[in-house]
Gaussian input, Z-matrix of N, CA and C with variables (Angstrom, degrees):
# hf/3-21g

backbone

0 1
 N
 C     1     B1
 C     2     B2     1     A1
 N     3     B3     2     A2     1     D1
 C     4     B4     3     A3     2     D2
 C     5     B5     4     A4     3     D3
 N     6     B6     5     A5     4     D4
 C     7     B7     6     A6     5     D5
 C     8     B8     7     A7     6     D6
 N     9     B9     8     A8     7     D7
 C    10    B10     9     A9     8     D8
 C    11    B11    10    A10     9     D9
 N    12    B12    11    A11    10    D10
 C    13    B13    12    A12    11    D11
 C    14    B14    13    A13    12    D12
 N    15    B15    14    A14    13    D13
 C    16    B16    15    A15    14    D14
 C    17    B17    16    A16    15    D15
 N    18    B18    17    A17    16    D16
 C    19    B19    18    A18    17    D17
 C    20    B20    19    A19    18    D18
 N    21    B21    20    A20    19    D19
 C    22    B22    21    A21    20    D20
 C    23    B23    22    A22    21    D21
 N    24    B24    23    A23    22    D22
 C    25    B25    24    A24    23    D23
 C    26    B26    25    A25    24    D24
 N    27    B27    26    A26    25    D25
 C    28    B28    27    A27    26    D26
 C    29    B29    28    A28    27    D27
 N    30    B30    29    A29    28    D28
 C    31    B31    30    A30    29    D29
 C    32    B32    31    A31    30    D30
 N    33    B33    32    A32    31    D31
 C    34    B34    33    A33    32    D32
 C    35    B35    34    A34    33    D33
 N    36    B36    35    A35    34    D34
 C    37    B37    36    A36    35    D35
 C    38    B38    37    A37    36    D36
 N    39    B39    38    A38    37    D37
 C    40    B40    39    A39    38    D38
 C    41    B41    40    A40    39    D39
 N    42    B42    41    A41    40    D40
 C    43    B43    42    A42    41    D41
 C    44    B44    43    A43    42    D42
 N    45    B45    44    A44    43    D43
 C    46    B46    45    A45    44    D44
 C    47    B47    46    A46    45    D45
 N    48    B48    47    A47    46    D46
 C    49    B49    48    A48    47    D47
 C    50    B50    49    A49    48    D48
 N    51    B51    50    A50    49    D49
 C    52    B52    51    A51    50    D50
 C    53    B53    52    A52    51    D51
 N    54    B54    53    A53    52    D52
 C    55    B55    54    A54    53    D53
 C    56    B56    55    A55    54    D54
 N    57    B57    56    A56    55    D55
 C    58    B58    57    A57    56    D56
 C    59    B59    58    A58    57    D57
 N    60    B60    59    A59    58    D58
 C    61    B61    60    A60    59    D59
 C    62    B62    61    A61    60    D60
 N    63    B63    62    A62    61    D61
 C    64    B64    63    A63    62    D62
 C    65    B65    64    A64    63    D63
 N    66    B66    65    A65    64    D64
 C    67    B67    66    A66    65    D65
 C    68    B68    67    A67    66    D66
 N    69    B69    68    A68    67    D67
 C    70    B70    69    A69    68    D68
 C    71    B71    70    A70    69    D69
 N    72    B72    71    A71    70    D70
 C    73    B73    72    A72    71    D71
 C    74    B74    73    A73    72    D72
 N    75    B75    74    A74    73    D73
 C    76    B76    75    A75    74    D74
 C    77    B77    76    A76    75    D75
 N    78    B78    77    A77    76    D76
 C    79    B79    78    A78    77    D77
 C    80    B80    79    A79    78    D78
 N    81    B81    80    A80    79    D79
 C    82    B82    81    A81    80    D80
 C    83    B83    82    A82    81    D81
 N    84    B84    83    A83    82    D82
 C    85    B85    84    A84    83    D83
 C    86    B86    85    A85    84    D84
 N    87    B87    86    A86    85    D85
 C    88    B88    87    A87    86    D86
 C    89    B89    88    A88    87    D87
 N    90    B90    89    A89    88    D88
 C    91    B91    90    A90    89    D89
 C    92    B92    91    A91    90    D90
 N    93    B93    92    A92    91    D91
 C    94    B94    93    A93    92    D92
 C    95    B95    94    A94    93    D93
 N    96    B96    95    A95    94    D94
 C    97    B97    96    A96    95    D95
 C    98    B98    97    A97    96    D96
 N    99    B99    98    A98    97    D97
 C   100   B100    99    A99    98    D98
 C   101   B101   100   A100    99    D99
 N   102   B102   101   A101   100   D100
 C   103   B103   102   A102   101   D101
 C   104   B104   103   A103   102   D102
 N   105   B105   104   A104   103   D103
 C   106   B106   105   A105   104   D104
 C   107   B107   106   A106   105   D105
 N   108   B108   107   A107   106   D106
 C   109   B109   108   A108   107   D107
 C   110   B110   109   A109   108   D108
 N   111   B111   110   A110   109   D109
 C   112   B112   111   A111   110   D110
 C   113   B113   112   A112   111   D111
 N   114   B114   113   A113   112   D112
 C   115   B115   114   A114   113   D113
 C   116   B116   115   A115   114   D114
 N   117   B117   116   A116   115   D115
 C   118   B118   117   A117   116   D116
 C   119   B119   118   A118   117   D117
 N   120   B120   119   A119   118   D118
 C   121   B121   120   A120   119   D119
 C   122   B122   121   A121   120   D120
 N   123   B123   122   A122   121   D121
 C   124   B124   123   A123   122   D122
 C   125   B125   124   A124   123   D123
 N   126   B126   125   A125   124   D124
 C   127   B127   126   A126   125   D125
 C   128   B128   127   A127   126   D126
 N   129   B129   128   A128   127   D127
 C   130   B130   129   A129   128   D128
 C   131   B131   130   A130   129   D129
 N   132   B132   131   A131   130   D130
 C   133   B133   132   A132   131   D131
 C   134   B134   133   A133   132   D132
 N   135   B135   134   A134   133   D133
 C   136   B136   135   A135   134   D134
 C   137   B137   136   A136   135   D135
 N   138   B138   137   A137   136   D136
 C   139   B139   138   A138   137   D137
 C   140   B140   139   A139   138   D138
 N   141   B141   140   A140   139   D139
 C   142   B142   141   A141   140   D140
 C   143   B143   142   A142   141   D141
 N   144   B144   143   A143   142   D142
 C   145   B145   144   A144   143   D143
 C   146   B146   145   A145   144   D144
 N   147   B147   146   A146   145   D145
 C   148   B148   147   A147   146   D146
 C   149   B149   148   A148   147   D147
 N   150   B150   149   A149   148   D148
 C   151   B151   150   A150   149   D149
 C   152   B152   151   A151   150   D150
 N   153   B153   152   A152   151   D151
 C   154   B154   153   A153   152   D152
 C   155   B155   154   A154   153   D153
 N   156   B156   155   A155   154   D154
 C   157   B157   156   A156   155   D155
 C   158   B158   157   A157   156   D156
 N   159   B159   158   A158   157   D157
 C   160   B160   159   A159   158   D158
 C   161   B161   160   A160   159   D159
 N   162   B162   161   A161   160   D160
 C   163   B163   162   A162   161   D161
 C   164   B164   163   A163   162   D162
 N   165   B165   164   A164   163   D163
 C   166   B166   165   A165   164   D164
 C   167   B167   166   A166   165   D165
 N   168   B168   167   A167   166   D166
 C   169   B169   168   A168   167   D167
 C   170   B170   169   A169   168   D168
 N   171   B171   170   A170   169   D169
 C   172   B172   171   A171   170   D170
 C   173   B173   172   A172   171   D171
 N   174   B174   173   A173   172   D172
 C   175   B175   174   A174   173   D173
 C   176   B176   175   A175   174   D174
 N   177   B177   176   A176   175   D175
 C   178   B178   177   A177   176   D176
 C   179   B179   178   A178   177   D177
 N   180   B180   179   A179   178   D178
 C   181   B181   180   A180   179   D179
 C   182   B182   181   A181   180   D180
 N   183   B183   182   A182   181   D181
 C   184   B184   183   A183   182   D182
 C   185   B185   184   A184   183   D183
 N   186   B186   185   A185   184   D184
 C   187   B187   186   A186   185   D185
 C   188   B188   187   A187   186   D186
 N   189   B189   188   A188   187   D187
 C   190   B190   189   A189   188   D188
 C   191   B191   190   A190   189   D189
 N   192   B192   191   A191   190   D190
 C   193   B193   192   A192   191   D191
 C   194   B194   193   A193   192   D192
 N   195   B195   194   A194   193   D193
 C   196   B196   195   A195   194   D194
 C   197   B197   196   A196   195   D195
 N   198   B198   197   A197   196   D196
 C   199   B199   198   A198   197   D197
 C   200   B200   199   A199   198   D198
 N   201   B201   200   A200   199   D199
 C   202   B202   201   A201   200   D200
 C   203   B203   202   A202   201   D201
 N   204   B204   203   A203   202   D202
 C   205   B205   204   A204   203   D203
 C   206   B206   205   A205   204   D204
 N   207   B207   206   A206   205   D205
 C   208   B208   207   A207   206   D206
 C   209   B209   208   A208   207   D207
 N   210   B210   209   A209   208   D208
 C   211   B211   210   A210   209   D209
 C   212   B212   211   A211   210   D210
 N   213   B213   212   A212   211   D211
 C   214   B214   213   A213   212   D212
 C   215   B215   214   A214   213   D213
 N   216   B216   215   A215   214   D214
 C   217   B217   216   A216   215   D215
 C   218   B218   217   A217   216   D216
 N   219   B219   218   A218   217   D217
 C   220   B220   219   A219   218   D218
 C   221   B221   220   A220   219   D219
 N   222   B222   221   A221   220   D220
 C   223   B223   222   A222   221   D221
 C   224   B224   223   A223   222   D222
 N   225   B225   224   A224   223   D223
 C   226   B226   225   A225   224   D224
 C   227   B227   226   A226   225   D225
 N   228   B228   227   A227   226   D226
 C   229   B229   228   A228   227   D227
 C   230   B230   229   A229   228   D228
 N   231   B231   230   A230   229   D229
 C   232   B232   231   A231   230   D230
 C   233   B233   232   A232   231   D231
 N   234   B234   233   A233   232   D232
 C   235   B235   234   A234   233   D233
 C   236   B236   235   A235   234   D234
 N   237   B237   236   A236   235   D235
 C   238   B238   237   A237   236   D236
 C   239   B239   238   A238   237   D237
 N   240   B240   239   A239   238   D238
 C   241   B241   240   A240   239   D239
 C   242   B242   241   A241   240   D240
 N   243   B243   242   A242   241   D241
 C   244   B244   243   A243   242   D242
 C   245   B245   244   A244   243   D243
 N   246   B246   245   A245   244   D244
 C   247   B247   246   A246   245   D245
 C   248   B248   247   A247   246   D246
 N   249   B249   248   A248   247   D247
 C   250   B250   249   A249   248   D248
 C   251   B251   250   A250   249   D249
 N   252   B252   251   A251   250   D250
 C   253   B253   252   A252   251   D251
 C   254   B254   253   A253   252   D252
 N   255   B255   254   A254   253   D253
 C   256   B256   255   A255   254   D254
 C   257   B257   256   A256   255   D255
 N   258   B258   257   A257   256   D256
 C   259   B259   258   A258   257   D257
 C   260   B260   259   A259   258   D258
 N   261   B261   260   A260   259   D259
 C   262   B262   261   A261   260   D260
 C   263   B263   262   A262   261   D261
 N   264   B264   263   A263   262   D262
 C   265   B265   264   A264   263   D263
 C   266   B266   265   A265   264   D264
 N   267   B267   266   A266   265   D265
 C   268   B268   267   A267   266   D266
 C   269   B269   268   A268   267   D267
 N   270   B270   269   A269   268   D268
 C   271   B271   270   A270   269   D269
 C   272   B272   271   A271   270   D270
 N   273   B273   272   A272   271   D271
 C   274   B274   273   A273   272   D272
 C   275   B275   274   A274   273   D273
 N   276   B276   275   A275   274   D274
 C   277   B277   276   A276   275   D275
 C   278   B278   277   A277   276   D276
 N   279   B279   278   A278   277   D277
 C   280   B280   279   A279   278   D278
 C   281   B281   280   A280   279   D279
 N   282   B282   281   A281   280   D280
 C   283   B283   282   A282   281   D281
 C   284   B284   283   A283   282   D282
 N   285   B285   284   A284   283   D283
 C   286   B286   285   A285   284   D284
 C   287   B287   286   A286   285   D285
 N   288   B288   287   A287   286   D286
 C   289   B289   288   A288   287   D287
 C   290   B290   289   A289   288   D288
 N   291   B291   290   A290   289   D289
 C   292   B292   291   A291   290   D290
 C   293   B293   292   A292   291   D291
 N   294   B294   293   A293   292   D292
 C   295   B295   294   A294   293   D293
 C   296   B296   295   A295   294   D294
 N   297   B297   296   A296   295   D295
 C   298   B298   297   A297   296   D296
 C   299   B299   298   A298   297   D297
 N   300   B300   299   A299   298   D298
 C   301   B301   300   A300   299   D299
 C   302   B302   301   A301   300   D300
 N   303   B303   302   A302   301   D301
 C   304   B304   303   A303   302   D302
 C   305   B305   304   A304   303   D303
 N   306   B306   305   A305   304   D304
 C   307   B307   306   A306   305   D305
 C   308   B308   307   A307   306   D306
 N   309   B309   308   A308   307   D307
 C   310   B310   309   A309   308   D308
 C   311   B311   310   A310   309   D309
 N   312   B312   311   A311   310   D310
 C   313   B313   312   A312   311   D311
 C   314   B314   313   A313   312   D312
 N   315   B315   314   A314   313   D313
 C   316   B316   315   A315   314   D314
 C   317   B317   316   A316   315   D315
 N   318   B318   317   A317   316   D316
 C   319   B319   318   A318   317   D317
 C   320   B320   319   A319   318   D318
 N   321   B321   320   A320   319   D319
 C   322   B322   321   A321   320   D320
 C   323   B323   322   A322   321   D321
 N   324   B324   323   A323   322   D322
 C   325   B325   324   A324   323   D323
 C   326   B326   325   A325   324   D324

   B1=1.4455
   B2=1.5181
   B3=1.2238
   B4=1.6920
   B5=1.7962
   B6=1.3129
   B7=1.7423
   B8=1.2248
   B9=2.3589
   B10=1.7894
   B11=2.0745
   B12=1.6414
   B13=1.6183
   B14=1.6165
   B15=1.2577
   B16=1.0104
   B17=1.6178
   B18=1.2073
   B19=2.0318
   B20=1.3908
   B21=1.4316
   B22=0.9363
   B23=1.5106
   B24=1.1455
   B25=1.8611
   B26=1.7707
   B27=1.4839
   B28=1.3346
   B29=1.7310
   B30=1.4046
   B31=1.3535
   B32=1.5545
   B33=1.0761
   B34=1.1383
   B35=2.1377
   B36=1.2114
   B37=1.3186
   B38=1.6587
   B39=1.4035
   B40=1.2936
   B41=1.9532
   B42=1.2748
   B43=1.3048
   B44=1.4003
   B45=1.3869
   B46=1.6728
   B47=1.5969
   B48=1.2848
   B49=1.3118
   B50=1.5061
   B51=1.3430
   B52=1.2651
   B53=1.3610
   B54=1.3021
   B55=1.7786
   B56=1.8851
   B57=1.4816
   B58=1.0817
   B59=1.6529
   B60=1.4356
   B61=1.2321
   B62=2.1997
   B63=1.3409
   B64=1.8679
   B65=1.5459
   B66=1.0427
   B67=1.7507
   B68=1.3806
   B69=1.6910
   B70=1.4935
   B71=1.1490
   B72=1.7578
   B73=1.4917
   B74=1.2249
   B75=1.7702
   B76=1.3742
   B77=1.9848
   B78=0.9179
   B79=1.1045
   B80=1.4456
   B81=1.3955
   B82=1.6893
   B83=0.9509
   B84=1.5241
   B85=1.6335
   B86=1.4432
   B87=1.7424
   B88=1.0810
   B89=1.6338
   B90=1.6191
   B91=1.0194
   B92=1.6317
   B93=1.5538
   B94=1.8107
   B95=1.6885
   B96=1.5167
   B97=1.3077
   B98=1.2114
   B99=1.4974
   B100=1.1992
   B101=1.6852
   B102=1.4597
   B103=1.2650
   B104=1.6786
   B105=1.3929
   B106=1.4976
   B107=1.3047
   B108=1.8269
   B109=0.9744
   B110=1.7750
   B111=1.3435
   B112=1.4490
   B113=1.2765
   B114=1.5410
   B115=0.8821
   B116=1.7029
   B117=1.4603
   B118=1.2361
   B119=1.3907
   B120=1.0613
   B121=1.6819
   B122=0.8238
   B123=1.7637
   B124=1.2356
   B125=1.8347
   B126=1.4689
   B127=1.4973
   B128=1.8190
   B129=0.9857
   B130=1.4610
   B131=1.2157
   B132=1.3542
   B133=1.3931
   B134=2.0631
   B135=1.0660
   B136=1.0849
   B137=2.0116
   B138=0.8020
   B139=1.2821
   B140=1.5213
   B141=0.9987
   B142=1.4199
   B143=1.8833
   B144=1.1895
   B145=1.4767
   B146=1.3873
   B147=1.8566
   B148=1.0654
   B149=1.4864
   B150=1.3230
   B151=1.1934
   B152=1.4757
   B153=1.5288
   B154=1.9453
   B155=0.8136
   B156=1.5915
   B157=1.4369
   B158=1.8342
   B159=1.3558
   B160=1.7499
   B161=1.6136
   B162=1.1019
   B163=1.3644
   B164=1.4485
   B165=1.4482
   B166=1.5174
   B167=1.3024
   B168=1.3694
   B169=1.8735
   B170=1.2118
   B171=1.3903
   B172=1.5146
   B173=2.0513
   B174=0.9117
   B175=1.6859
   B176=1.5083
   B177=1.2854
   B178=1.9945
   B179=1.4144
   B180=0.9842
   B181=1.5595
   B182=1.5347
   B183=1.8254
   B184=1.7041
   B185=1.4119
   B186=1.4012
   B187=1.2280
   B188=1.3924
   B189=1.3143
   B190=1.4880
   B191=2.1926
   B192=0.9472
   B193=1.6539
   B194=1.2111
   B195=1.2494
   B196=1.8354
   B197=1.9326
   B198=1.1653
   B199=1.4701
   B200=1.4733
   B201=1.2516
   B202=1.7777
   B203=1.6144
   B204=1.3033
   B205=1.7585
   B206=1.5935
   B207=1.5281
   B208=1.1039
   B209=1.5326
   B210=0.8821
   B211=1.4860
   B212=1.7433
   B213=1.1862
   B214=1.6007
   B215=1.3958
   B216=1.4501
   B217=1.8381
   B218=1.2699
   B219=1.6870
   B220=1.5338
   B221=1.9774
   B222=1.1163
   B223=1.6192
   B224=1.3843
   B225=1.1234
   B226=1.6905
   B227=2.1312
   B228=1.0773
   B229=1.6099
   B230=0.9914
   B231=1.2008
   B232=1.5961
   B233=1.8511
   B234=1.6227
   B235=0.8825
   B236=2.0786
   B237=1.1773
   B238=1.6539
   B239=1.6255
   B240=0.9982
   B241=1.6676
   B242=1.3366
   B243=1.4054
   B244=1.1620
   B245=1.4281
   B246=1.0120
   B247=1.8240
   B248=1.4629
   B249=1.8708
   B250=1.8336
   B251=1.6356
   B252=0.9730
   B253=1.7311
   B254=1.9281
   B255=1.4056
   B256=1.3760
   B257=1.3158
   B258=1.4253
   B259=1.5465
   B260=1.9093
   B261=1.4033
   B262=1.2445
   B263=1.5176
   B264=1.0490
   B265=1.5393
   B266=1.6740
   B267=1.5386
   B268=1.5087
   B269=1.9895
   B270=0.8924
   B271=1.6541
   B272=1.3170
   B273=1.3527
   B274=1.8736
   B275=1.5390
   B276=1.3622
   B277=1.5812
   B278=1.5603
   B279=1.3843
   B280=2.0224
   B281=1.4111
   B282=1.4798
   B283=1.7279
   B284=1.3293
   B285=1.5619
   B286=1.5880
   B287=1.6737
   B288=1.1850
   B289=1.4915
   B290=1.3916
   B291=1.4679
   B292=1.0898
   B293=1.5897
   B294=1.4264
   B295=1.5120
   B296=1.8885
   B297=1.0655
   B298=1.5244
   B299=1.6001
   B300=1.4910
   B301=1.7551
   B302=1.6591
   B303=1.2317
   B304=1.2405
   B305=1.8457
   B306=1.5173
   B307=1.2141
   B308=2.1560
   B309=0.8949
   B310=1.7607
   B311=1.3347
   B312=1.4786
   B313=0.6629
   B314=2.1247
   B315=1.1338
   B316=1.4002
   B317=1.4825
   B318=1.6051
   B319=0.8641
   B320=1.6804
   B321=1.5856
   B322=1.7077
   B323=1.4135
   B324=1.2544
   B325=1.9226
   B326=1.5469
   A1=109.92
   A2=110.68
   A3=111.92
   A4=93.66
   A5=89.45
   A6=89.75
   A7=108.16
   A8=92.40
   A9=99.21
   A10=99.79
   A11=86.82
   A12=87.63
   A13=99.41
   A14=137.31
   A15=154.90
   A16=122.26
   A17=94.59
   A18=134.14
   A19=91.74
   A20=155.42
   A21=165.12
   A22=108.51
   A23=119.82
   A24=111.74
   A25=120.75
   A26=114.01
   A27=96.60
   A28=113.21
   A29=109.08
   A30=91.11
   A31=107.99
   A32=135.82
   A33=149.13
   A34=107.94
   A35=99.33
   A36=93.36
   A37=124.89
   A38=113.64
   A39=126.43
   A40=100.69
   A41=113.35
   A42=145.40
   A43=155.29
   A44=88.44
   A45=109.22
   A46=113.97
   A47=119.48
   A48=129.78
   A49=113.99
   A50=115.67
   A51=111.46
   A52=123.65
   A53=109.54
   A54=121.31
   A55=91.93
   A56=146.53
   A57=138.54
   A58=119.10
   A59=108.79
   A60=103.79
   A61=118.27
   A62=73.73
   A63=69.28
   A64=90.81
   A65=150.51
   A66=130.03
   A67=118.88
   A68=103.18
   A69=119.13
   A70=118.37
   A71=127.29
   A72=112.85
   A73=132.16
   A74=90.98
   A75=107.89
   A76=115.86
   A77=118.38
   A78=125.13
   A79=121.56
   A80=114.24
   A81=117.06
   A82=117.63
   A83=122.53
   A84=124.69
   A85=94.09
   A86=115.49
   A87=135.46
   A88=106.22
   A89=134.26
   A90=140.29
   A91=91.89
   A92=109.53
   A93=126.84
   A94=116.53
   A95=102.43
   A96=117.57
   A97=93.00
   A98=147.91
   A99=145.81
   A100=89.07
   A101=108.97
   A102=125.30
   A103=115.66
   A104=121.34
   A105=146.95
   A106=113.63
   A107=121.20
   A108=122.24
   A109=112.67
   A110=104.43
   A111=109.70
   A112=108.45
   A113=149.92
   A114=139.81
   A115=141.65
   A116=102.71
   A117=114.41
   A118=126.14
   A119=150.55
   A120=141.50
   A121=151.29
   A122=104.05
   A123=113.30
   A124=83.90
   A125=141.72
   A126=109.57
   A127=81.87
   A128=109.52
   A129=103.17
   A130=102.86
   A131=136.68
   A132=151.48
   A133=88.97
   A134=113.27
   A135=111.11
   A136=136.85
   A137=95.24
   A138=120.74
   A139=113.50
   A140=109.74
   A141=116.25
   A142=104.63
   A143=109.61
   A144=122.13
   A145=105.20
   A146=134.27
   A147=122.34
   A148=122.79
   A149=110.89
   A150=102.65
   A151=120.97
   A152=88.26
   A153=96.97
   A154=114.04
   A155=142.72
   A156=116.69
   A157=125.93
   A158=100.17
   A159=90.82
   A160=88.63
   A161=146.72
   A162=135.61
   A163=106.98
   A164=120.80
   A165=111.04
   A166=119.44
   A167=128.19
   A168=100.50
   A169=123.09
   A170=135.83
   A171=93.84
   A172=74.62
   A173=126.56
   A174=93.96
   A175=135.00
   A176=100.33
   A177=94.03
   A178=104.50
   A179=134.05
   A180=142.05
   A181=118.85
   A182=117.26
   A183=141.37
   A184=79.36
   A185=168.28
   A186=148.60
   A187=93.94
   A188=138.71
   A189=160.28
   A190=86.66
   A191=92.73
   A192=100.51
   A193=116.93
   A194=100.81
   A195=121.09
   A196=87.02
   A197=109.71
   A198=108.13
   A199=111.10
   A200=142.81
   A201=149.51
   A202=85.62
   A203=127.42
   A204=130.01
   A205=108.32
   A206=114.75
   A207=112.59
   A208=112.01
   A209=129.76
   A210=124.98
   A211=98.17
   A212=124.35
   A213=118.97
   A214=122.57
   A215=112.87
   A216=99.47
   A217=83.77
   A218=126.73
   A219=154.14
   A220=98.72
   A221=108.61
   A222=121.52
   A223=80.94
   A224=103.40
   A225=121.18
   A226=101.16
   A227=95.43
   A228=100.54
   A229=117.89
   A230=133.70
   A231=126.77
   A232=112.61
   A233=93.72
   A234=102.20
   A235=140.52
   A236=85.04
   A237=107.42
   A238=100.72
   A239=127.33
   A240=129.50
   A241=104.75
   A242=107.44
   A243=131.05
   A244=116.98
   A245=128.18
   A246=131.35
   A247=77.94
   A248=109.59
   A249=102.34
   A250=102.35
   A251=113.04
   A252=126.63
   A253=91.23
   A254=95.29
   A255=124.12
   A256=90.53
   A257=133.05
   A258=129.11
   A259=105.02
   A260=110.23
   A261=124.27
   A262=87.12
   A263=111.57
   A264=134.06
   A265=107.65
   A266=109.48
   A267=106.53
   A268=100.29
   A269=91.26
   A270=96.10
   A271=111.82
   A272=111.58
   A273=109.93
   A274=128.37
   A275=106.30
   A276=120.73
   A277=107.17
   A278=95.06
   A279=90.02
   A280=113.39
   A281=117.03
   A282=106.79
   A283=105.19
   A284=116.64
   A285=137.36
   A286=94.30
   A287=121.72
   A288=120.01
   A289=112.77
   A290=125.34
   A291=149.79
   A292=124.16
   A293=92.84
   A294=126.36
   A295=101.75
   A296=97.09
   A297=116.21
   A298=139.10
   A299=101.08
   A300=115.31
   A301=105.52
   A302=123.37
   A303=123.77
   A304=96.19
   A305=114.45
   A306=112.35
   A307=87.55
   A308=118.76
   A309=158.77
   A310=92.39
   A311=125.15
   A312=147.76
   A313=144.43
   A314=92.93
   A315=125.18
   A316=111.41
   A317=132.06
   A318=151.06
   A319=111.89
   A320=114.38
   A321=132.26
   A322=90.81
   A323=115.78
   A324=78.50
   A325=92.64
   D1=-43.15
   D2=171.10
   D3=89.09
   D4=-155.98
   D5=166.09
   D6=-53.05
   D7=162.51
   D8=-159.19
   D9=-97.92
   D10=18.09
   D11=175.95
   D12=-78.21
   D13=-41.62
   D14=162.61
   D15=-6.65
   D16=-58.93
   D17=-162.77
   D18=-55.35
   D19=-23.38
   D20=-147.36
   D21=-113.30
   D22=-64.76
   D23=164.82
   D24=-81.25
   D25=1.52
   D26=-175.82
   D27=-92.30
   D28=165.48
   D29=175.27
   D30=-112.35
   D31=148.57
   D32=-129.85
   D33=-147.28
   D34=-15.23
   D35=-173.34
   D36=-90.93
   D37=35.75
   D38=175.26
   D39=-93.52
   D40=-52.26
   D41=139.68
   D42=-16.31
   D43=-62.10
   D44=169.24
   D45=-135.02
   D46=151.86
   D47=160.43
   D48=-44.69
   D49=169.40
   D50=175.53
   D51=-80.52
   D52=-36.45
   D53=-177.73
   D54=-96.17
   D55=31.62
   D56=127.95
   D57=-95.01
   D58=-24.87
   D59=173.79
   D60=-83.59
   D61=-11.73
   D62=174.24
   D63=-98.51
   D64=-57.72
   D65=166.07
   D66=-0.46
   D67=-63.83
   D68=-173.19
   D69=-74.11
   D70=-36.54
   D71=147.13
   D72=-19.77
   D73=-80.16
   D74=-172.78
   D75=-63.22
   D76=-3.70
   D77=168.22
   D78=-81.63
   D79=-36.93
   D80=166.18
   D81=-92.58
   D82=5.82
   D83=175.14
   D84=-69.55
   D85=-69.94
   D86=-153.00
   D87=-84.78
   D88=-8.55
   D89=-178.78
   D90=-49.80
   D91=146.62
   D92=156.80
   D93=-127.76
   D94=44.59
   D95=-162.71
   D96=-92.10
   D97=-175.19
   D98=-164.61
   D99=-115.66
   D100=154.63
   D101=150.73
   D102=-35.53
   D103=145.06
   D104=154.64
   D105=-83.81
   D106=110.53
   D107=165.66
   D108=-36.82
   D109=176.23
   D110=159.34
   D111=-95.31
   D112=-28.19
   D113=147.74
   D114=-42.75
   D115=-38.97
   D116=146.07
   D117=-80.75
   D118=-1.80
   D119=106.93
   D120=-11.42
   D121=-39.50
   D122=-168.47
   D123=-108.52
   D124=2.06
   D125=-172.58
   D126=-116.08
   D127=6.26
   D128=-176.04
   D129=-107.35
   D130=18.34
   D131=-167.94
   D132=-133.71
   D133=-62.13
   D134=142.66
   D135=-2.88
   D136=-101.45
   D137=154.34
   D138=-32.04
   D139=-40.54
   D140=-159.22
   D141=-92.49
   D142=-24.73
   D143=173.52
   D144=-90.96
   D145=-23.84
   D146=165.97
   D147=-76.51
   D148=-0.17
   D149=175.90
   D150=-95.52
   D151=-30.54
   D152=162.89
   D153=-79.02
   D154=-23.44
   D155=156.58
   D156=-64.50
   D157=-30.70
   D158=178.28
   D159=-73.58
   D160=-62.48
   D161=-144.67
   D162=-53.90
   D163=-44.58
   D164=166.32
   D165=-76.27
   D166=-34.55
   D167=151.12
   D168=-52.02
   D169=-0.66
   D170=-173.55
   D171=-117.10
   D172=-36.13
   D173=158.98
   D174=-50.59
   D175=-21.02
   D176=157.39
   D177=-80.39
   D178=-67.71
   D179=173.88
   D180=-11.60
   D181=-44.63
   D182=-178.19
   D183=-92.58
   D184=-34.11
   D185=-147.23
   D186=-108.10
   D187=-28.67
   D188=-156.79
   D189=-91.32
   D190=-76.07
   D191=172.54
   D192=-32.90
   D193=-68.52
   D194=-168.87
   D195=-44.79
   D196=-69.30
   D197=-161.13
   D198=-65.52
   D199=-30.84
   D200=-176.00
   D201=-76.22
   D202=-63.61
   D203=-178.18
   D204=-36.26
   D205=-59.46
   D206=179.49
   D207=-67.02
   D208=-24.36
   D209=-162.24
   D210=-102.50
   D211=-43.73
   D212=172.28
   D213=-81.64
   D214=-27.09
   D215=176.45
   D216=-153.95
   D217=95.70
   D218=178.73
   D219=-71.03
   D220=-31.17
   D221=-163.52
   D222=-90.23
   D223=-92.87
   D224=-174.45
   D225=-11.53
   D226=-64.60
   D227=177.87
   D228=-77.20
   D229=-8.01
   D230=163.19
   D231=-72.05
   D232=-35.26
   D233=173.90
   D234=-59.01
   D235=-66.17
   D236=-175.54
   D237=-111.39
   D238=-0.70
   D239=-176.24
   D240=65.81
   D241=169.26
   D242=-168.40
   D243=-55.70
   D244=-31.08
   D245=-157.14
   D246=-88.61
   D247=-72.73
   D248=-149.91
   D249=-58.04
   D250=-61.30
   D251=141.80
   D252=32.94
   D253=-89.83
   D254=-157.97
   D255=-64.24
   D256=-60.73
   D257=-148.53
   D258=-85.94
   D259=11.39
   D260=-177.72
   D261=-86.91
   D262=-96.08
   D263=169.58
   D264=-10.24
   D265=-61.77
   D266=-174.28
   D267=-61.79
   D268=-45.18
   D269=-175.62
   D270=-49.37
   D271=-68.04
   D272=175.87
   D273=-107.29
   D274=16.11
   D275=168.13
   D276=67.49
   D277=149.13
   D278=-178.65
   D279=-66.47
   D280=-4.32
   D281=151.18
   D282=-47.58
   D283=-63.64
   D284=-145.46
   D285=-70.93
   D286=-0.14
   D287=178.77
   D288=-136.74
   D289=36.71
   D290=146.23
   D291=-24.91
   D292=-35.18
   D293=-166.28
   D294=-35.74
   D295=-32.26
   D296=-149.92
   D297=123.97
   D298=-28.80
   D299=175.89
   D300=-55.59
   D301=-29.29
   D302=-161.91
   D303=-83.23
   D304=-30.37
   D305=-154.29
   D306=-88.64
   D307=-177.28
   D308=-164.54
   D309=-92.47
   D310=-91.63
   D311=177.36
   D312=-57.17
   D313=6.79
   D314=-172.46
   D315=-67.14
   D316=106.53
   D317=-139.03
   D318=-83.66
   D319=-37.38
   D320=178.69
   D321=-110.66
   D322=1.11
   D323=175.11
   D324=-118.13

């Protein structure tokens, strides 16, 4: 949106709901917030692309998991899912999961 003079011709509904995007209008109509440098624009624009770039790494990252989880401890992840799954394992090493969860074939898990 850039500046909140802006908020008024853009369209917004790819994005937002309809009754959040008239909120946000009407919110920079009536805002008495001070002006945004252009310098602060541009790192807050900034910012704003680093967060969409980590947010889709760490959805490759859970898709990266999901598939090594299933394929190294199939039990284990049927079990507790993928995340605790993983932080089991990191915690006591696939020694430390000996138990059987790690194995295929594992009789209680």
């Amino acid at each position: 949106m850039g500046y909140r003079t802006n908020a008024a011709k853009l369209d917004f509904s790819e994005i937002l709901s309809e009754e959040v995007e008239a909120e946000l209008k009407e919110a920079a109509v009536v805002s008495m917030g001070t002006e945004v440098s252009e310098l602060d624009l541009i790192n807050i624009k900034d910012l704003c692309d680093q967060v969409l770039s980590l947010s889709e790494y760490r959805a490759q990252l859970y898709d990266y998991l999901k598939s090594r989880m299933n394929t190294v401890a199939p039990n284990l992840t049927a079990i507790v899912g993928e995340l605790v799954g993983a932080r089991l394992i990191a915690h006591g090493g696939v020694e430390g999961c000996k138990c059987g969860c790690v194995l295929q074939s594992c009789v209680w898990c």
